[in-house]
C-alpha positions as CSV (number, residue, x, y, z in Angstrom):
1,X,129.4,133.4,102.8
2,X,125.8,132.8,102.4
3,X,124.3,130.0,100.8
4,X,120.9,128.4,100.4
5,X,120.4,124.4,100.5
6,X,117.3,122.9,98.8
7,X,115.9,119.7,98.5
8,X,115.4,118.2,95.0
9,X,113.4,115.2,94.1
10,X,113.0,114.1,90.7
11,X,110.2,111.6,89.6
12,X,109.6,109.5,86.3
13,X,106.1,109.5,85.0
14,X,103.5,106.3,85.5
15,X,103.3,104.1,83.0
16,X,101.2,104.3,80.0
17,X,100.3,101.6,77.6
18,X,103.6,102.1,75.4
19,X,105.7,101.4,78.1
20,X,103.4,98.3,79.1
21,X,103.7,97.0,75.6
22,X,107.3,97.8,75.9
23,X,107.0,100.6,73.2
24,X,109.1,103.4,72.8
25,X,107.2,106.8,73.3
26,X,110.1,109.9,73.5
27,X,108.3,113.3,72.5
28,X,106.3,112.5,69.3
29,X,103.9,110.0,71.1
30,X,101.9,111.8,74.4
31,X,100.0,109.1,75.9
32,X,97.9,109.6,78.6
33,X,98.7,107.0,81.9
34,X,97.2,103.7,82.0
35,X,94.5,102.5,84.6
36,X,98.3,100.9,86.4
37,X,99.9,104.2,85.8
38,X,97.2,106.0,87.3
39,X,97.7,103.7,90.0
40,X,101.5,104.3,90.4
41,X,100.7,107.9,90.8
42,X,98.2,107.7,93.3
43,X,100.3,105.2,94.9
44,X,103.7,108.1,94.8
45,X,101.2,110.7,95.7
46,X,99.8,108.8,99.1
47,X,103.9,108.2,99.6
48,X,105.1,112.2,99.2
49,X,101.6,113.6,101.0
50,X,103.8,114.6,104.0
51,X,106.8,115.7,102.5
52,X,107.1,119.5,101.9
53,X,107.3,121.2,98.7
54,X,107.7,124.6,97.8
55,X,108.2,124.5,93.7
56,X,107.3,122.1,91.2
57,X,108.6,121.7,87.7
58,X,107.0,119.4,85.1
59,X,107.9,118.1,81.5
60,X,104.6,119.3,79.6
61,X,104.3,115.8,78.6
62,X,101.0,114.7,79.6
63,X,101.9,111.2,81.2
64,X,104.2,113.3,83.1
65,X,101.0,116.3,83.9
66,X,98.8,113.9,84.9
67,X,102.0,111.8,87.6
68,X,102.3,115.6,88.7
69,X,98.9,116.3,89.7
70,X,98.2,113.1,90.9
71,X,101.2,113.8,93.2
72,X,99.7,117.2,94.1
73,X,96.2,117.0,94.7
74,X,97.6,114.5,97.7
75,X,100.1,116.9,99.5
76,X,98.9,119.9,100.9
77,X,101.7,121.5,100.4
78,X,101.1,121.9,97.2
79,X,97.8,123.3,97.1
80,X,98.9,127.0,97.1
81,X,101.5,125.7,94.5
82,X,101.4,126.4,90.8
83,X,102.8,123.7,88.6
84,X,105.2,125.2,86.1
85,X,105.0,123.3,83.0
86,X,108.6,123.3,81.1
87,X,109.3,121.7,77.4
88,X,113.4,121.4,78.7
89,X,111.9,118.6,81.1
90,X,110.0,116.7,78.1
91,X,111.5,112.8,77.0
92,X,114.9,112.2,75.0
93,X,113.5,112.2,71.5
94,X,114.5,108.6,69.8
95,X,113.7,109.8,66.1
96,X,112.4,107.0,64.0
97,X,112.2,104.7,66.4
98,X,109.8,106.5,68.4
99,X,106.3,103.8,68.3
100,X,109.0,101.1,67.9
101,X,109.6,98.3,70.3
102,X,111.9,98.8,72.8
103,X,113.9,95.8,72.0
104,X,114.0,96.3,68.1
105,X,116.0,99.8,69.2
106,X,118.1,97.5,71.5
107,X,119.3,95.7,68.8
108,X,119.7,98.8,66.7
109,X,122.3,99.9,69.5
110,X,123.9,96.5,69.7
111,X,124.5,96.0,65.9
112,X,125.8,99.9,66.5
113,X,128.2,99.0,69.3
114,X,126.4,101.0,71.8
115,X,123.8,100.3,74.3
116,X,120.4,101.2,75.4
117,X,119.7,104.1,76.5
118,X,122.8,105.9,75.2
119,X,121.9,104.9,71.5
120,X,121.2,107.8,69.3
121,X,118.7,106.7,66.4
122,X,118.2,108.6,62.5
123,X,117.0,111.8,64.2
124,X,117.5,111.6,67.7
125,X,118.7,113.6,70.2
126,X,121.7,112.5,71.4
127,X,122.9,112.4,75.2
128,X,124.9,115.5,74.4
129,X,122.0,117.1,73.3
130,X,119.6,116.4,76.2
131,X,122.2,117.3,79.1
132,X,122.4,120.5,77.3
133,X,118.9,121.0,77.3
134,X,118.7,119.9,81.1
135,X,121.9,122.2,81.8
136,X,119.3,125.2,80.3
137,X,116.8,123.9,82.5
138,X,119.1,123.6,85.7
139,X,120.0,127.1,85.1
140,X,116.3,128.5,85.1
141,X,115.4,126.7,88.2
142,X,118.6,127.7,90.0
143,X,117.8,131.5,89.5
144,X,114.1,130.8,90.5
145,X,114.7,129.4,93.8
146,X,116.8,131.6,94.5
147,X,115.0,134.8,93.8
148,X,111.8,133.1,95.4
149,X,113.7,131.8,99.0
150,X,117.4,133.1,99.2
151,X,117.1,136.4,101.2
152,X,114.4,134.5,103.0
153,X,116.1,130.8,103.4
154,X,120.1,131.6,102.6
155,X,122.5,131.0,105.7
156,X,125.7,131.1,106.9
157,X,127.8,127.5,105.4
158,X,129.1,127.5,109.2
159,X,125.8,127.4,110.6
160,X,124.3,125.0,107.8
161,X,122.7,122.0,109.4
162,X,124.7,118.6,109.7
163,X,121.8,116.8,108.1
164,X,122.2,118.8,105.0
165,X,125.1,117.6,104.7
166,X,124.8,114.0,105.7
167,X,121.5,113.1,104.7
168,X,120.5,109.8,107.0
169,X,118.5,107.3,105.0
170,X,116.2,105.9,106.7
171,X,113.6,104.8,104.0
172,X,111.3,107.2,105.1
173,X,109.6,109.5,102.9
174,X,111.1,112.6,103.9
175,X,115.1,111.3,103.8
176,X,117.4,113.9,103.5
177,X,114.7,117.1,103.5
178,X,113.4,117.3,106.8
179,X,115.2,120.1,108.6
180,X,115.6,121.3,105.2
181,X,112.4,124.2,103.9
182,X,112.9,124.5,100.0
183,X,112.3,121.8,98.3
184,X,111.7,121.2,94.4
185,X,109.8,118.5,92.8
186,X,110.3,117.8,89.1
187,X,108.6,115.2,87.0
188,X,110.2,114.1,84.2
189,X,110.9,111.0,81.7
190,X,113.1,107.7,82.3
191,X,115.6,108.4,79.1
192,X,115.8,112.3,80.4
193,X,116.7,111.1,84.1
194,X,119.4,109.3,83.1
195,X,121.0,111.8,81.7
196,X,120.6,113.6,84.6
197,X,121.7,111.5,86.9
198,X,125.1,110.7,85.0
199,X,125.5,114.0,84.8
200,X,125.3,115.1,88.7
201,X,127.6,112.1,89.6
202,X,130.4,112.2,86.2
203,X,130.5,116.2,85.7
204,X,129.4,117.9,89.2
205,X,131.1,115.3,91.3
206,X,127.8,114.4,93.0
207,X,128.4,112.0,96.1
208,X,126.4,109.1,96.4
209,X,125.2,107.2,99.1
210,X,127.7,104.8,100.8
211,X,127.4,101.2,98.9
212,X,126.2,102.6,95.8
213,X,126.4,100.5,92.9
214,X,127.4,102.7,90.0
215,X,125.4,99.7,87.5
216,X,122.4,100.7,89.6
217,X,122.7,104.4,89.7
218,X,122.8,104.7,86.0
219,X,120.0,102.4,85.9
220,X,116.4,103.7,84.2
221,X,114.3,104.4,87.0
222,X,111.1,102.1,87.4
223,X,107.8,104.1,86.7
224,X,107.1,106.7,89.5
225,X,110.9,106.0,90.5
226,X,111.9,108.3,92.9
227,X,115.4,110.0,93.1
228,X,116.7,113.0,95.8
229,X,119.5,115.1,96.0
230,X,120.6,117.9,98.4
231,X,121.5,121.1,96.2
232,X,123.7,124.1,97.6
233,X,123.6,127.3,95.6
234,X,125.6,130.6,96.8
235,X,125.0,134.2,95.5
236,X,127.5,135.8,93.0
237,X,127.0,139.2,92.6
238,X,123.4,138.8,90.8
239,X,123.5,135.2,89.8
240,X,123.0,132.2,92.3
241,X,125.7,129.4,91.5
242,X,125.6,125.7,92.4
243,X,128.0,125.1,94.6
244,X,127.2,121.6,96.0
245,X,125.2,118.4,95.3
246,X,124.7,115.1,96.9
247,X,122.4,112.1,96.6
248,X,120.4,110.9,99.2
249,X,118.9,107.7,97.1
250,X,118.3,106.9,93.5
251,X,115.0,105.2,92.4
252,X,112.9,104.6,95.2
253,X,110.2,102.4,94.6
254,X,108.6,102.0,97.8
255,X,104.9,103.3,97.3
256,X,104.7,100.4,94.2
257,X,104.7,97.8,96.9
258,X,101.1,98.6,97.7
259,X,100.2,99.2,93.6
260,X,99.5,95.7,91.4
C-alpha cells in the first residue's frame, strides 16, 4: 500500500503586549507583536531558514500573520510559497474574559474546580469545541497535501525510510524532516496548541519522544515554541486518511536563547 509521510511543525505566535502584561487576548483582541515579539520571530525565522517547507497554514490572526512572514521572508523555501490564511487556526476564544488578566481567569477556573487552560469562561469555547474546529481543519490540510504531493511523493510503507519512523533528535533544526520532502508549517495560538497536542497524543495514540514528561507535553508552549510531528496519510479510494503520527519534540525554544 502506498502512503505519503509529511513533516509537520506547528509554531505559537510572538508575543504581543497582552501576553507581556499577562493579558488574555483569544479572538476578540488582534494585537499586532511587540518590538520582543518581533524579535522572537526573527529569532524562529533565522532558526527554520534551512529547513524545507512546502505548505504553510496560518491562523488569520495578525500576531500570528506577522510570526508567519517573519518566518518566511527568512527561508527560501518559502519564497515561491503562498501563505494560506485559515480562521480554523485562529485562538480558543475565552468569552468575557478576553482583555482580562490571566491570573484573574486562573482563579475563575480554581473557584470552578478546573484549571487553566482547560477553563471554559461565560461565552467561551470550550476544549470540545476547539478540537472540533482543529479536527475540520486537520481534514482540509490532509486532502491538500495530498492532492498537491501524493502521486508525486507517496511510497511503498516497505520502502518508507527508517528515519520517518524513528525521528533522531538531535537538536538541530531539521530533526525528524530531513530525508523527509513534504513538510507543513502552521502558525497558530498557545490555548489552540494545546488542544492540539492533547489531542495527537490522548485520541490518535501519538508516540512521543522517549523521556517525555506528560506535565511538559501538555504544557503551553513559550512564544515562537516550536513543536514537530511525523504524519503518515494513505489513499482510500478518493480520500487520503491519517494513518500515523509521531512526535519528534514539543516546544522548542532554542532560537530565544539568542532573543532578550
Amino acid at each position: 500500500m502506498k502512503t505519503l509521510t509529511f513533516g509537520l511543525t506547528l509554531v505559537r505566535h510572538g508575543e504581543t503586549q497582552y501576553n507581556k502584561d499577562g493579558l488574555l487576548q483569544g479572538q476578540a483582541i488582534d494585537a499586532p507583536l511587540s518590538e520582543a515579539g518581533l524579535q522572537q520571530a526573527e529569532a524562529a525565522g533565522r532558526y527554520l531558514a534551512d529547513v524545507k517547507f512546502t505548505n504553510v497554514f496560518v491562523s488569520n490572526m495578525l500576531r500570528a500573520k506577522q510570526t508567519a512572514e517573519t518566518i518566511m521572508k527568512h527561508n527560501s523555501s518559502c519564497s515561491a510559497l503562498e501563505m494560506a490564511c485559515d480562521p480554523l487556526l485562529i485562538e480558543k476564544s475565552f468569552g468575557t474574559a478576553e482583555g482580562r488578566r490571566l491570573q484573574d481567569v486562573k482563579d475563575m477556573a480554581e473557584a470552578a474546580g478546573q484549571t487553566f487552560p482547560g477553563f471554559t469562561p461565560p461565552g467561551g469555547e470550550t476544549q470540545e469545541q476547539v478540537k472540533e474546529r482543529f479536527k475540520e481543519f486537520l481534514e482540509k490540510m490532509l486532502q491538500q497535501i495530498g492532492a498537491e504531493h501524493f502521486s508525486e511523493r507517496g511510497q511503498d510503507e516497505t520502502s518508507l525510510p527508517a528515519l520517518s519512523r524513528a525521528s533522531p533528535t538531535e537538536g538541530k533544526a531539521d530533526d525528524g524532516v530531513k530525508d523527509i520532502p513534504v513538510h507543513a508549517l502552521v502558525v497558530t495560538h498557545g490555548a489552540y496548541m494545546c488542544v492540539v497536542v492533547r489531542y495527537f497524543v490522548e485520541e490518535l495514540h501519538c508516540r512521543l519522544p522517549q523521556a517525555s514528561d506528560k506535565a511538559h507535553v501538555f504544557s503551553l508552549s513559550p512564544n515562537t515554541g516550536l513543536c514537530r510531528f511525523i504524519v503518515t496519510v494513505r489513499k482510500q479510494d478518493d480520500e487520503f486518511i491519517l494513518s500515523g503520527i509521531h512526535c519528534v519534540f514539543v516546544h522548542r525554544g532554542d532560537h530565544m536563547k539568542h532573543t532578550s
